[in-house]
PyMOL Python script that loads the backbone (N, CA, C, O; Angstrom):
from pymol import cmd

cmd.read_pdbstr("""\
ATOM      1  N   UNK A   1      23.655 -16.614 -27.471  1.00  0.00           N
ATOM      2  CA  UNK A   1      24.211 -15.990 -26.289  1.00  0.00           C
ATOM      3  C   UNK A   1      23.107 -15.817 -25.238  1.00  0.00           C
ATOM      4  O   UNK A   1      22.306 -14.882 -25.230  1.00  0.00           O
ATOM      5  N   UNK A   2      23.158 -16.907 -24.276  1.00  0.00           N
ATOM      6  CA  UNK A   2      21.846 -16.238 -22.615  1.00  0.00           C
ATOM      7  C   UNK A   2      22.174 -15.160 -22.261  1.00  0.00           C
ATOM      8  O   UNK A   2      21.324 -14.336 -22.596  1.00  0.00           O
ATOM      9  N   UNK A   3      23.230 -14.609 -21.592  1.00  0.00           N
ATOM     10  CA  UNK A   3      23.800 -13.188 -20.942  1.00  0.00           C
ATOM     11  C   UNK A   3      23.488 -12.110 -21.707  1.00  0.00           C
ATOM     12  O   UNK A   3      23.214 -12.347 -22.883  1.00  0.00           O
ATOM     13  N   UNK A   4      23.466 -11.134 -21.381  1.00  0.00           N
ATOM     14  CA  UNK A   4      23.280  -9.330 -21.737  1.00  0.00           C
ATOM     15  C   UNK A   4      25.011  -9.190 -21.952  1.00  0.00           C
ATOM     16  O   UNK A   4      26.023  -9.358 -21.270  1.00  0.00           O
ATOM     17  N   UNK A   5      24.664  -8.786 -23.307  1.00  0.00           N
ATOM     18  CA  UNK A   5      26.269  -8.528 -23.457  1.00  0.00           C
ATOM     19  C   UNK A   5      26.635  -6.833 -23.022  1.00  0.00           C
ATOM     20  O   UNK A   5      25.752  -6.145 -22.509  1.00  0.00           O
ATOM     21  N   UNK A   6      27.622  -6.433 -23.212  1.00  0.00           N
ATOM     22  CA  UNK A   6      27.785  -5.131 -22.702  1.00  0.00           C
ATOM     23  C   UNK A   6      26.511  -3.666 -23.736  1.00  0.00           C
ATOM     24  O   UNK A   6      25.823  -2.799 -23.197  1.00  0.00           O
ATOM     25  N   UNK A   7      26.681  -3.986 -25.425  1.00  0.00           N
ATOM     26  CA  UNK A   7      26.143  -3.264 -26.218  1.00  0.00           C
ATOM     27  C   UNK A   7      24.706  -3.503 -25.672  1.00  0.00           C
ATOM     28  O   UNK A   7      23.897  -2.576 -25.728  1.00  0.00           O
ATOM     29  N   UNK A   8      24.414  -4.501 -25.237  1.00  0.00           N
ATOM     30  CA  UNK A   8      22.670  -4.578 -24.824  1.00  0.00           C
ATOM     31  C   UNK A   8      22.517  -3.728 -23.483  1.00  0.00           C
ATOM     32  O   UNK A   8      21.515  -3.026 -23.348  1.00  0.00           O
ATOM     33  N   UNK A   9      23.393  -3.775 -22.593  1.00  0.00           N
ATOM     34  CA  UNK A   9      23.206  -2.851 -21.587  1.00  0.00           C
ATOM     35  C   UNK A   9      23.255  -1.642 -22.083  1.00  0.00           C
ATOM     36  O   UNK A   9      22.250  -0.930 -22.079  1.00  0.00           O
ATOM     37  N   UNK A  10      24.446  -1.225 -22.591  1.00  0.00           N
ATOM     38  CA  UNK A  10      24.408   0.475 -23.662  1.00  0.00           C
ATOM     39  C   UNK A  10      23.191   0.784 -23.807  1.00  0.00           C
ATOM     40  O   UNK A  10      22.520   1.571 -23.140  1.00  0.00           O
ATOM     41  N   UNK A  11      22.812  -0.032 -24.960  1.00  0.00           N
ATOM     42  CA  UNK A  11      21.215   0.109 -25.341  1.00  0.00           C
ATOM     43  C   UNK A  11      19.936   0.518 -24.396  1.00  0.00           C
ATOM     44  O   UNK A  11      19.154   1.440 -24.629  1.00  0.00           O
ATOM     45  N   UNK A  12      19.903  -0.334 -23.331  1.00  0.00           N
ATOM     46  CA  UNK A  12      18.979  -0.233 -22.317  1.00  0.00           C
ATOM     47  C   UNK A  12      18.889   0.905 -21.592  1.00  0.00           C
ATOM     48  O   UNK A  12      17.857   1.554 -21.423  1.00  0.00           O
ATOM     49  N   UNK A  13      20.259   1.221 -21.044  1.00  0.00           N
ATOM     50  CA  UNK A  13      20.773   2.398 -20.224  1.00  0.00           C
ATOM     51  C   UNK A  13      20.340   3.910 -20.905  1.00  0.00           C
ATOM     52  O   UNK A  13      19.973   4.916 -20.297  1.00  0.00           O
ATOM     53  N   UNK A  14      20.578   3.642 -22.958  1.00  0.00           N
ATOM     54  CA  UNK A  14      20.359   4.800 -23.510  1.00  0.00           C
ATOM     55  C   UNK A  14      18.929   4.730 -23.726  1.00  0.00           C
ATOM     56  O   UNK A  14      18.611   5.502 -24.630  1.00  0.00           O
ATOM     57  N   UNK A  15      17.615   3.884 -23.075  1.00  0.00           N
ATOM     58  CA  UNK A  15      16.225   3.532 -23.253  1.00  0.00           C
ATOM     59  C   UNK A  15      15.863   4.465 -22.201  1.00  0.00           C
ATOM     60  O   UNK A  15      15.030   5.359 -22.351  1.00  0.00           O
ATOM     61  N   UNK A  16      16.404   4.273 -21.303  1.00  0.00           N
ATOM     62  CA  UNK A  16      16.103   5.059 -19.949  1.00  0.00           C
ATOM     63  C   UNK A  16      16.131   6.637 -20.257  1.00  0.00           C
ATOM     64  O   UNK A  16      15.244   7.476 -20.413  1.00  0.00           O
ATOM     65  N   UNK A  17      17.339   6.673 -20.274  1.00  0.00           N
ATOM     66  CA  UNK A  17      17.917   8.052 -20.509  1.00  0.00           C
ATOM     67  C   UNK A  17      16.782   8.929 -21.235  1.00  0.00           C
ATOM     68  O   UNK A  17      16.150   9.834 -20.689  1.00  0.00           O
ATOM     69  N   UNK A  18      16.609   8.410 -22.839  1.00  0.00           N
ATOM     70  CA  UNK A  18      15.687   8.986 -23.610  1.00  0.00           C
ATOM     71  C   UNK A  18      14.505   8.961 -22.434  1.00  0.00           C
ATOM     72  O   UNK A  18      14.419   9.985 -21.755  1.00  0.00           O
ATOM     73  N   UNK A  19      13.515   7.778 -22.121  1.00  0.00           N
ATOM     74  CA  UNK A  19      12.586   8.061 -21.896  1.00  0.00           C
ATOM     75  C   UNK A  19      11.885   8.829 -20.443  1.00  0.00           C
ATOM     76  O   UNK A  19      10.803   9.377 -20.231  1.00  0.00           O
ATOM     77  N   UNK A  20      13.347   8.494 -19.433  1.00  0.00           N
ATOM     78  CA  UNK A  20      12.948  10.073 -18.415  1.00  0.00           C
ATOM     79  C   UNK A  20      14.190  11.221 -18.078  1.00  0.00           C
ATOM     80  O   UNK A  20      14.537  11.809 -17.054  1.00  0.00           O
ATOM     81  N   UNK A  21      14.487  11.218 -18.968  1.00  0.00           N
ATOM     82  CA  UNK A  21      15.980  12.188 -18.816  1.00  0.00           C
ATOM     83  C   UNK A  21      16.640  12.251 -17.785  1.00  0.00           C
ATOM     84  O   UNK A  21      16.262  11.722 -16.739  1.00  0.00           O
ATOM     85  N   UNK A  22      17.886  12.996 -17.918  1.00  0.00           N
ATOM     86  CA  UNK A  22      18.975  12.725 -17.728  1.00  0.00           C
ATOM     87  C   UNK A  22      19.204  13.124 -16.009  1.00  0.00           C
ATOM     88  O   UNK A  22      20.023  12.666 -15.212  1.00  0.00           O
ATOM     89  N   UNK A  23      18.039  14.246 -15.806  1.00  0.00           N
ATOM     90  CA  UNK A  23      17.733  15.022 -14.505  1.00  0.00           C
ATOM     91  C   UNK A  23      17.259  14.233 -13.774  1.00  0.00           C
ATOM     92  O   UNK A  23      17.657  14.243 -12.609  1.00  0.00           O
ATOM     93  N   UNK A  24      16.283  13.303 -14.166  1.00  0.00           N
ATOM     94  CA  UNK A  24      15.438  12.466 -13.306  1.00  0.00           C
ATOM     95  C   UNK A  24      15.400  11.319 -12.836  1.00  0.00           C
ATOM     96  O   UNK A  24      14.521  10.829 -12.127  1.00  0.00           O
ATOM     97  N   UNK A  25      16.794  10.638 -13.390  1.00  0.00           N
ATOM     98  CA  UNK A  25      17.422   9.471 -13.005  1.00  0.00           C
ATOM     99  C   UNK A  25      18.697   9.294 -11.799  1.00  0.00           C
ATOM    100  O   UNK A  25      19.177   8.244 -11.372  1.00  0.00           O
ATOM    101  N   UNK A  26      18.922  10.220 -11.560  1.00  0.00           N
ATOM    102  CA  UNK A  26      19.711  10.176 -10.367  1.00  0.00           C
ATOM    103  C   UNK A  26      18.697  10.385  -9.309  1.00  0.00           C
ATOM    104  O   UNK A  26      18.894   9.497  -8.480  1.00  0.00           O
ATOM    105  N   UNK A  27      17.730  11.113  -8.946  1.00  0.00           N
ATOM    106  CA  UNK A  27      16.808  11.183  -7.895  1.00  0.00           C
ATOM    107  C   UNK A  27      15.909  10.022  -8.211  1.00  0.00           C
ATOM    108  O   UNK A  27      15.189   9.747  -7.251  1.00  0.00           O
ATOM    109  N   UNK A  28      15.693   9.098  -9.483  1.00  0.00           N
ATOM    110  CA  UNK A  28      14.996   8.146  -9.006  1.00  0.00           C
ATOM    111  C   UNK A  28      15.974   7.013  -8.631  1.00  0.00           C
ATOM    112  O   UNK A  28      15.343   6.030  -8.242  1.00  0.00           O
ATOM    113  N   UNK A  29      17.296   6.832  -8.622  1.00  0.00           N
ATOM    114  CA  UNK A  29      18.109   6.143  -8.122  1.00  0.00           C
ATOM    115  C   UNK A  29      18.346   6.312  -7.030  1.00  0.00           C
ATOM    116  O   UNK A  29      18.479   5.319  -6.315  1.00  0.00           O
ATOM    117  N   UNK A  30      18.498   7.684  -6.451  1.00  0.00           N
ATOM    118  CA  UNK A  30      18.271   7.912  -4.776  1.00  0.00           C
ATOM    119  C   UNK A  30      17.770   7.232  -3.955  1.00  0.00           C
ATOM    120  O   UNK A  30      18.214   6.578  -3.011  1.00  0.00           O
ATOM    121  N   UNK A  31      16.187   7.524  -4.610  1.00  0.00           N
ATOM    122  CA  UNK A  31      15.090   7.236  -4.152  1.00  0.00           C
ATOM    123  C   UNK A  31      15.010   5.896  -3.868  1.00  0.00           C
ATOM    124  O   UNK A  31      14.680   5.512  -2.746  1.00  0.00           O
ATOM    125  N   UNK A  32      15.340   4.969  -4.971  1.00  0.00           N
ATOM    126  CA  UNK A  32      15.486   3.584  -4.855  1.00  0.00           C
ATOM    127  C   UNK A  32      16.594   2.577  -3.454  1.00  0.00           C
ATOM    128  O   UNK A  32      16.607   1.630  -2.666  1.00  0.00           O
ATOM    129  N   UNK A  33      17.358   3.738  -4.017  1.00  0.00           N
ATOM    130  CA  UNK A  33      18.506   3.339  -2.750  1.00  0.00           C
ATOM    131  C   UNK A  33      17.941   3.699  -0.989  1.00  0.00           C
ATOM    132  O   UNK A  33      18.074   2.949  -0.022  1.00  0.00           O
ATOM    133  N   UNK A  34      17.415   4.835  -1.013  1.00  0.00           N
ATOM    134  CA  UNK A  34      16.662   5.017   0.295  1.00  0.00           C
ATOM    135  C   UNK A  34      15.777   3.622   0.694  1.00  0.00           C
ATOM    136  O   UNK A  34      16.045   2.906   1.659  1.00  0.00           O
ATOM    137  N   UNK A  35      14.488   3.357  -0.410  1.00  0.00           N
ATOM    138  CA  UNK A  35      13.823   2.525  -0.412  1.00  0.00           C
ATOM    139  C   UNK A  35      14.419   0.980   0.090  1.00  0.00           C
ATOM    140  O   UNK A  35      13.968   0.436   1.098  1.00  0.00           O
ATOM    141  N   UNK A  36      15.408   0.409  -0.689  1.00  0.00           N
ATOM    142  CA  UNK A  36      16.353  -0.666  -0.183  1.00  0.00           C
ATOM    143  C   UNK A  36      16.921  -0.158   1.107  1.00  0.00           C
ATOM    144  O   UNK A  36      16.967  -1.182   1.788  1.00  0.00           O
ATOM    145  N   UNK A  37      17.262   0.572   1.653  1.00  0.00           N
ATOM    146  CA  UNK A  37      18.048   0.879   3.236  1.00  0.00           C
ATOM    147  C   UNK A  37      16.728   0.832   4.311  1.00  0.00           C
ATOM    148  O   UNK A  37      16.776   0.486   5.491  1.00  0.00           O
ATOM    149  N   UNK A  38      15.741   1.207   3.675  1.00  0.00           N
ATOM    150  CA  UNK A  38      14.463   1.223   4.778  1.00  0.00           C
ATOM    151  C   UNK A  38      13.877  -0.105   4.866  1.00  0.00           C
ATOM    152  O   UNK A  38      13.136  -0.458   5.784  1.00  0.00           O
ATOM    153  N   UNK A  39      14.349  -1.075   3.555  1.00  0.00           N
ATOM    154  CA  UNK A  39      13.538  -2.428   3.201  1.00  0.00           C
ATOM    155  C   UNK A  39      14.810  -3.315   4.328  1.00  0.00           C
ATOM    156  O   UNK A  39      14.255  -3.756   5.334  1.00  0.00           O
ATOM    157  N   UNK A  40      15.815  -3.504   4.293  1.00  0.00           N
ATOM    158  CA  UNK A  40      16.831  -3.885   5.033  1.00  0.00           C
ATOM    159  C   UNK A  40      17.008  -3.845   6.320  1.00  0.00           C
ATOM    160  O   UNK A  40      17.370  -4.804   7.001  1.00  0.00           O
ATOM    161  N   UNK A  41      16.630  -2.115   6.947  1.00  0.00           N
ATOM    162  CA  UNK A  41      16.602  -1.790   7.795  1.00  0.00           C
ATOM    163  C   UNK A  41      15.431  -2.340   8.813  1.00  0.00           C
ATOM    164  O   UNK A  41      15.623  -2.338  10.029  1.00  0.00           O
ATOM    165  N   UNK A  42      14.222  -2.805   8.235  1.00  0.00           N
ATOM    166  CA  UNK A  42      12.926  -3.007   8.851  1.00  0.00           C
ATOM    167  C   UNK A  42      12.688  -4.983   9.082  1.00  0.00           C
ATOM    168  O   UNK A  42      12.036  -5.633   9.900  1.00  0.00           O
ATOM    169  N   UNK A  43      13.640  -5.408   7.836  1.00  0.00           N
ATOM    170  CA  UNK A  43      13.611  -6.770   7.895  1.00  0.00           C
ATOM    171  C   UNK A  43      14.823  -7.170   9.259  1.00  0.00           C
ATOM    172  O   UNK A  43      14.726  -7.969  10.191  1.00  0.00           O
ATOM    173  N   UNK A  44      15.651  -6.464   8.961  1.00  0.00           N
ATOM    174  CA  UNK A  44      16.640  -6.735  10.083  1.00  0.00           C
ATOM    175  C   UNK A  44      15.899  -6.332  11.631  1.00  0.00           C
ATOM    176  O   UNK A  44      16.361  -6.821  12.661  1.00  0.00           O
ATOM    177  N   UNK A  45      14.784  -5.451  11.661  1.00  0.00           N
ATOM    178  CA  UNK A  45      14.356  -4.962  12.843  1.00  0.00           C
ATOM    179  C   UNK A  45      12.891  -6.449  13.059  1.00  0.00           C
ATOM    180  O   UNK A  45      12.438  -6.680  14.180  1.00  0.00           O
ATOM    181  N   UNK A  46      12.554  -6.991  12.197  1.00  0.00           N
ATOM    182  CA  UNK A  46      11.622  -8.166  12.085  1.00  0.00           C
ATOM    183  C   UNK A  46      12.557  -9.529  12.333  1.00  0.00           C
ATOM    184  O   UNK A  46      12.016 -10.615  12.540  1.00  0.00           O
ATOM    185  N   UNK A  47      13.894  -9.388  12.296  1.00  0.00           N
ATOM    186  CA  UNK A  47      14.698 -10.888  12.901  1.00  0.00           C
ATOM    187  C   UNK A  47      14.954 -10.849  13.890  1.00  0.00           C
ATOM    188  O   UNK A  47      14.921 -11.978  14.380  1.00  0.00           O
ATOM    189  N   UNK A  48      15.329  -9.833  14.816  1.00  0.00           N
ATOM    190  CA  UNK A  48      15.756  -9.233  16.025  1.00  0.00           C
ATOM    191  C   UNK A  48      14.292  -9.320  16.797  1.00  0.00           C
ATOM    192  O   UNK A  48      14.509 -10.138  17.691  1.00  0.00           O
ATOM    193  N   UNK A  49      13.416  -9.049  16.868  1.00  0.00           N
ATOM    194  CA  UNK A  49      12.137  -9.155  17.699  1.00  0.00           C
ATOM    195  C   UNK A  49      11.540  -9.753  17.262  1.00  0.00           C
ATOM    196  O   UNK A  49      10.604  -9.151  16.736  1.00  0.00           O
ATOM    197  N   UNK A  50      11.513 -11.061  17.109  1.00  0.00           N
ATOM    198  CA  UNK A  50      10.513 -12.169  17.105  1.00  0.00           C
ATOM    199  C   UNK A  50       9.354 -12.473  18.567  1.00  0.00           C
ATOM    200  O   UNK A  50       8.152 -12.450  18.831  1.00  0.00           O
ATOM    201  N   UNK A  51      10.973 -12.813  19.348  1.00  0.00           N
ATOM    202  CA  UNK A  51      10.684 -12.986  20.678  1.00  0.00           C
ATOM    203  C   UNK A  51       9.645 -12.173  21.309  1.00  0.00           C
ATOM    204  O   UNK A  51       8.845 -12.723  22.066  1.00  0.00           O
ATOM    205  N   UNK A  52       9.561 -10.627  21.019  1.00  0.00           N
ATOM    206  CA  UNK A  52       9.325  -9.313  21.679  1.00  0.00           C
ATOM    207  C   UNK A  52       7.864 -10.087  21.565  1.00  0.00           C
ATOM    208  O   UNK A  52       7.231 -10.527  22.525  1.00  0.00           O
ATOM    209  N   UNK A  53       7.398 -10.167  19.902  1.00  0.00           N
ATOM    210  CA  UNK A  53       6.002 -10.008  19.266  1.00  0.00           C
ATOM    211  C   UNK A  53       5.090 -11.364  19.912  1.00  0.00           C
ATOM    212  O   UNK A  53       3.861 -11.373  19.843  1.00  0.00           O
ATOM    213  N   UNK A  54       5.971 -12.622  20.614  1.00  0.00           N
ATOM    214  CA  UNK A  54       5.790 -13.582  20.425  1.00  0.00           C
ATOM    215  C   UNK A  54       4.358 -13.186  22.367  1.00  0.00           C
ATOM    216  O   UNK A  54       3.200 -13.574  22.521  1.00  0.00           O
ATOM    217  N   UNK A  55       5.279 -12.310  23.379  1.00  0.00           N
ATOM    218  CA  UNK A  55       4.669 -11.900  24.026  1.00  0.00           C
ATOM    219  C   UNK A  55       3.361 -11.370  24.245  1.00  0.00           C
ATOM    220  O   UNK A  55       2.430 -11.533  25.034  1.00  0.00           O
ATOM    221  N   UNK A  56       3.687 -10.572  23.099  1.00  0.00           N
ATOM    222  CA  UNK A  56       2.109  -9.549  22.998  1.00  0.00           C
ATOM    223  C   UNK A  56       1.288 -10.299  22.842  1.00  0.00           C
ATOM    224  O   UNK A  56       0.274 -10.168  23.528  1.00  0.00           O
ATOM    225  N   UNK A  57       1.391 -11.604  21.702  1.00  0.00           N
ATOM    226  CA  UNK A  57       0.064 -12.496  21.602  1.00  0.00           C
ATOM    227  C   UNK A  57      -0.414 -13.067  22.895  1.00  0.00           C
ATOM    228  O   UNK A  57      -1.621 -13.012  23.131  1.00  0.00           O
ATOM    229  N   UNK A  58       0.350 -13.577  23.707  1.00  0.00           N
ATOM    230  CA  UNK A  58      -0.142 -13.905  25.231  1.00  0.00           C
ATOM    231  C   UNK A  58      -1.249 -12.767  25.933  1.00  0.00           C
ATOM    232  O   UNK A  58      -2.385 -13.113  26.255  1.00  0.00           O
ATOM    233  N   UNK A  59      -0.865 -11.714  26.070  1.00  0.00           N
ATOM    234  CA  UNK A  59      -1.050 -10.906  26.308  1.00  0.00           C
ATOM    235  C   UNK A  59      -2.669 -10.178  26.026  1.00  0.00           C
ATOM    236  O   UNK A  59      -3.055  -9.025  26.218  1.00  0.00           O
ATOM    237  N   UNK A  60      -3.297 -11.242  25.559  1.00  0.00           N
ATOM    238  CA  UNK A  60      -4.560 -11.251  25.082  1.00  0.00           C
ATOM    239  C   UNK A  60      -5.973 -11.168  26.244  1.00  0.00           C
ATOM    240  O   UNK A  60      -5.960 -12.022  27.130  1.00  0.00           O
ATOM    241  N   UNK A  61      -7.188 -10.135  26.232  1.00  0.00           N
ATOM    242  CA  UNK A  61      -7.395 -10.726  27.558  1.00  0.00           C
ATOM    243  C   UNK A  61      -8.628 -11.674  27.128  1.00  0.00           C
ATOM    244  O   UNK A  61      -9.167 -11.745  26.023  1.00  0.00           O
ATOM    245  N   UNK A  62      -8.867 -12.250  28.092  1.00  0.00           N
ATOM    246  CA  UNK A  62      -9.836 -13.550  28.256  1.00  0.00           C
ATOM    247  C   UNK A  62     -10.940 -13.215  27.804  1.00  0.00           C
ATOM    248  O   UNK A  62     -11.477 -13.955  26.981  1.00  0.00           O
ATOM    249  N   UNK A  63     -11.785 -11.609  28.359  1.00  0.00           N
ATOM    250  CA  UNK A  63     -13.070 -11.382  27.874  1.00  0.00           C
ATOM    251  C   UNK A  63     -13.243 -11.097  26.667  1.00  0.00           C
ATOM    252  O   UNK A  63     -12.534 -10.376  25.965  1.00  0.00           O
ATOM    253  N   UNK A  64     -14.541 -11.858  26.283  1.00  0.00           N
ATOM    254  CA  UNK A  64     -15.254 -11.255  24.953  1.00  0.00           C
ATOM    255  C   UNK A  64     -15.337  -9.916  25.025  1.00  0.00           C
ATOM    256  O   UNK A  64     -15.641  -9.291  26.041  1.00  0.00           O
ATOM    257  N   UNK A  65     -14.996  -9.322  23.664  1.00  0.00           N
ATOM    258  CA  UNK A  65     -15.759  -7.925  23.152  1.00  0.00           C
ATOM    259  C   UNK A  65     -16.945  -7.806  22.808  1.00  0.00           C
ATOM    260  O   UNK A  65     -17.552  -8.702  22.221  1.00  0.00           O
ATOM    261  N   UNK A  66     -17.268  -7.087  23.009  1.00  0.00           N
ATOM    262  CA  UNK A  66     -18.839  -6.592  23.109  1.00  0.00           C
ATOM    263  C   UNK A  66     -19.116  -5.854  21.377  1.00  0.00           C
ATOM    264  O   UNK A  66     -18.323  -5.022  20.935  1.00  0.00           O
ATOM    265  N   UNK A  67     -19.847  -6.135  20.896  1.00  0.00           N
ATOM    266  CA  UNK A  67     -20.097  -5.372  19.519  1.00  0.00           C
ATOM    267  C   UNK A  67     -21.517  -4.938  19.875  1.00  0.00           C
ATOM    268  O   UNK A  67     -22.485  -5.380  20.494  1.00  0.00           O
ATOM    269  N   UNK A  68     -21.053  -3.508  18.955  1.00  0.00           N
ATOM    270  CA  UNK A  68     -22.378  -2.654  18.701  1.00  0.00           C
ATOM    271  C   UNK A  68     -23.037  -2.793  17.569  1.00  0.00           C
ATOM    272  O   UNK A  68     -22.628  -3.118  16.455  1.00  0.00           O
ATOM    273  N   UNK A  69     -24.648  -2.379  18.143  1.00  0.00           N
ATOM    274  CA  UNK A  69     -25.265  -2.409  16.532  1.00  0.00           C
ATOM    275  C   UNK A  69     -25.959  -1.427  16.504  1.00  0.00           C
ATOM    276  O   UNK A  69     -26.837  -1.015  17.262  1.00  0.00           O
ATOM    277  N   UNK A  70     -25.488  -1.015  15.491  1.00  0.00           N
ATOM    278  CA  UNK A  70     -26.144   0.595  15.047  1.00  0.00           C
ATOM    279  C   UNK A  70     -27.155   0.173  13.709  1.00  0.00           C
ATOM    280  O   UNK A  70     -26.994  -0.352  12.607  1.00  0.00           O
ATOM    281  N   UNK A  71     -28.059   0.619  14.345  1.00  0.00           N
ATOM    282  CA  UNK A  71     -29.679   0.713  13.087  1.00  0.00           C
ATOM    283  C   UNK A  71     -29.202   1.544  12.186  1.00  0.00           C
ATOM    284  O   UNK A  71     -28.451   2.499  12.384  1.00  0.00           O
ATOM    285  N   UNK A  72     -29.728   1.101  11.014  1.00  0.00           N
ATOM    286  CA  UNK A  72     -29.513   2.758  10.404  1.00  0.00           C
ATOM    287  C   UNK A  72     -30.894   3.670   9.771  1.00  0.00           C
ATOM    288  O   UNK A  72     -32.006   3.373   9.334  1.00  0.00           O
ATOM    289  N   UNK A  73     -30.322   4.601   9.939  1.00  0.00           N
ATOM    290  CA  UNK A  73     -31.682   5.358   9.799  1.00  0.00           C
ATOM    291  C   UNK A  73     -31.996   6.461   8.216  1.00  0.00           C
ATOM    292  O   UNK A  73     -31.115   6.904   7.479  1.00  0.00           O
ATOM    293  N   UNK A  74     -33.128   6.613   8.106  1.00  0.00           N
ATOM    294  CA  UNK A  74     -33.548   6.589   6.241  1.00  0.00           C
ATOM    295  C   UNK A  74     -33.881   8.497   7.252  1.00  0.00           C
ATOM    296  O   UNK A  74     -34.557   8.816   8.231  1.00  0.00           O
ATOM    297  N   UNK A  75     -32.892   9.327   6.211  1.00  0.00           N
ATOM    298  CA  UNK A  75     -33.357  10.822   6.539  1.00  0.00           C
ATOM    299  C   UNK A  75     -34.013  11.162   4.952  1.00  0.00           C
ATOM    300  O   UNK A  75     -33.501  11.143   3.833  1.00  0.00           O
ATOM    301  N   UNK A  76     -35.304  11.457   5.414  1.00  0.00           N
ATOM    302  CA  UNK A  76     -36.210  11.893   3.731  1.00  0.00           C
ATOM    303  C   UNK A  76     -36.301  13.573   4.054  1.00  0.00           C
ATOM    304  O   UNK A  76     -36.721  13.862   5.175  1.00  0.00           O
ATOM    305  N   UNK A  77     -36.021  14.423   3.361  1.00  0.00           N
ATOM    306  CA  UNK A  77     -35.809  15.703   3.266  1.00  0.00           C
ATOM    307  C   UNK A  77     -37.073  16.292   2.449  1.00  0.00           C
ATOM    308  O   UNK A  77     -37.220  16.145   1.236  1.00  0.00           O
ATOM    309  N   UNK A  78     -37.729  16.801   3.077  1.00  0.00           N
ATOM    310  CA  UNK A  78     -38.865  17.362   1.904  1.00  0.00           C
ATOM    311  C   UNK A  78     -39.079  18.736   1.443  1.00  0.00           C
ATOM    312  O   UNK A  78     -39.986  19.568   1.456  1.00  0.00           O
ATOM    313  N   UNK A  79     -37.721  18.620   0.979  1.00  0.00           N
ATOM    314  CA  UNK A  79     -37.620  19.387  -0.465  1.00  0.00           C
ATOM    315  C   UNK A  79     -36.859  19.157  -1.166  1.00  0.00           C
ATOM    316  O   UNK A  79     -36.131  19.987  -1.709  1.00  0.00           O
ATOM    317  N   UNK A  80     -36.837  17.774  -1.354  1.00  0.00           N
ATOM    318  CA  UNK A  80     -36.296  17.290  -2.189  1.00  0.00           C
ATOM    319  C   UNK A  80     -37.980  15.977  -3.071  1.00  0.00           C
ATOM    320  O   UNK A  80     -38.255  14.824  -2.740  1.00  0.00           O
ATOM    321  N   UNK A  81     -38.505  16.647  -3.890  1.00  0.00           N
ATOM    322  CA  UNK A  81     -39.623  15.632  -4.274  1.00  0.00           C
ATOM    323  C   UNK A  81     -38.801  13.954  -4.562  1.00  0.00           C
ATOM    324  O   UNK A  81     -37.618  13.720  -4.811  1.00  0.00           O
ATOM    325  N   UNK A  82     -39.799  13.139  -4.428  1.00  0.00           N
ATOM    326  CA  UNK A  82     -39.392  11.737  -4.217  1.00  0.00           C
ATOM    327  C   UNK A  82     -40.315  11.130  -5.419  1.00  0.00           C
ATOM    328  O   UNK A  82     -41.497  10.855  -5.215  1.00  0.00           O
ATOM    329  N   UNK A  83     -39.638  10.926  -6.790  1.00  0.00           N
ATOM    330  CA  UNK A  83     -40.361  10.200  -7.546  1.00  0.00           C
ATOM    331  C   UNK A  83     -40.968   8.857  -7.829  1.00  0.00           C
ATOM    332  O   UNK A  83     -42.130   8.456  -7.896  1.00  0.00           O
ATOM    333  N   UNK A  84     -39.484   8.152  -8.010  1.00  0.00           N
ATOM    334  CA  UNK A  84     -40.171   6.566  -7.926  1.00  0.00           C
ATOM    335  C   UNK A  84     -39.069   6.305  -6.993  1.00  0.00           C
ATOM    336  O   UNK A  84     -38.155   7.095  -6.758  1.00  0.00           O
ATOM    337  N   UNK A  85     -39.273   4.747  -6.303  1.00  0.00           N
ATOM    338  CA  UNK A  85     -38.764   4.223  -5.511  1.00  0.00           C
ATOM    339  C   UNK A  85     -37.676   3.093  -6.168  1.00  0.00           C
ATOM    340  O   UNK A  85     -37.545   3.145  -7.391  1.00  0.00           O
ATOM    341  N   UNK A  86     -37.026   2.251  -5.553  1.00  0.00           N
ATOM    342  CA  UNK A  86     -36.481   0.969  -6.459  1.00  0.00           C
ATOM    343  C   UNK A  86     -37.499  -0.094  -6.482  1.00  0.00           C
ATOM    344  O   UNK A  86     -37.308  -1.021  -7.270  1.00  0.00           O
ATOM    345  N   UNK A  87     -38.374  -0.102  -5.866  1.00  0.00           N
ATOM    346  CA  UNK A  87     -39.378  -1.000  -5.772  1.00  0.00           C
ATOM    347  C   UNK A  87     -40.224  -1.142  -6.936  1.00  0.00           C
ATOM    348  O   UNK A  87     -40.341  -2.262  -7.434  1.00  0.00           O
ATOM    349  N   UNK A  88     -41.039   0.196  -7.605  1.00  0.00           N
ATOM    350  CA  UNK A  88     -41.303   0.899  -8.110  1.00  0.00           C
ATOM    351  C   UNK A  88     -42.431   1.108  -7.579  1.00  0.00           C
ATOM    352  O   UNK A  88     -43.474   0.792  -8.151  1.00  0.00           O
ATOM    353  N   UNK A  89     -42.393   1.760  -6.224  1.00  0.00           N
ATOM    354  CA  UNK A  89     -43.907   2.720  -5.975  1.00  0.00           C
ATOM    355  C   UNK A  89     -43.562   3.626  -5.686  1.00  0.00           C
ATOM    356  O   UNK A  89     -42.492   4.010  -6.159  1.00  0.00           O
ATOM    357  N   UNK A  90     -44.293   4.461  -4.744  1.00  0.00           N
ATOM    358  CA  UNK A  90     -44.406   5.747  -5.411  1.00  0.00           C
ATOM    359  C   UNK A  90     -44.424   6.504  -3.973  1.00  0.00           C
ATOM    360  O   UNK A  90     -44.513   7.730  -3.922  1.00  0.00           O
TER     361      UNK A  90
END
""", "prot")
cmd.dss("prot")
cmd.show_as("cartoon", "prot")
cmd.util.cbc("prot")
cmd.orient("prot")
């Protein structure tokens, strides 16, 4: 038999049950169902504005950005004694 017969679903359904009870399966079914309405809701909002997004990339400006460079700097605290180094001096 390929298919899940009905007693194998029984089974499965009573796997659940035992292993997060009986309280905690309707709010994680909620939850799931919210999750699918927001997954639906956001793909349907990603077919509808293609066009919108297709703009913004134009919308780019011509000049280079400028990057910074920050040194970085070694703070030695002395009181804190300094034994060995990774180097190994001293």
């Amino acid at each position: 038999m390929d298919a899940l017969s009905p007693w194998h679903l029984l089974i499965i359904a009573a796997c659940f049950v035992m292993l997060f009870g009986a309280k905690r399966l309707p709010d994680a079914a909620r939850s799931l169902g919210r999750s699918a309405r927001i997954m639906k809701a956001e793909l349907k909002g990603m077919h509808d504005e293609p066009k919108a997004e297709a703009s913004h990339v134009t919308d780019v400006p011509a000049e280079p950005i400028e990057a910074v460079v920050v040194e970085p700097r070694v703070v030695v605290s002395e009181d804190v004694p300094v034994t060995a180094r990774a180097d190994g001096t001293r």
